[in-house]
C-alpha angles and dihedrals in degrees: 000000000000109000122254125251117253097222087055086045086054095042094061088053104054089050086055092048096249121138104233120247138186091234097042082051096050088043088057100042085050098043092047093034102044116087121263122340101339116206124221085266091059091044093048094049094053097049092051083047091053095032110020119230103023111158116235087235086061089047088054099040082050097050088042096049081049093042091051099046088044102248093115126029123215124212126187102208098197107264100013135073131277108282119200 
């Protein structure tokens, strides 16, 4: 998949009223470009790969700030962690 643009990435947030950010652009990018239904562990490990030192609770705050404004969907498959 070709990777997405960052103003594009930045646009869709500001239309959903959310300041843009280095790391809720890299969660974005990882969660739309990685294959499937990444988890919080695949996205993680993208945006460290992309920014350097980012914490897992920042990785979380930033897919649930994009869950809640609808640019992302979570789903619980029974058993296994959420997948966005």
């Amino acid at each position: 998949m070709q990777s997405l643009d960052a103003k594009e990435i930045a646009d869709k947030l500001r239309e959903r009223g959310l300041r843009v950010t280095a790391p809720r652009l890299a969660v974005y990018r990882a969660a739309r470009e990685l294959p499937g239904h990444p988890d919080v562990e695949a996205i993680a490990a993208r945006v460290r790969a992309d920014l350097g030192s980012v914490s897992t609770q920042t990785v979380y705050d930033c897919l649930r700030a994009l869950t809640a404004v609808g640019l992302l969907g979570r789903i619980e498959p029974a058993g296994s962690p959420a997948r966005y």
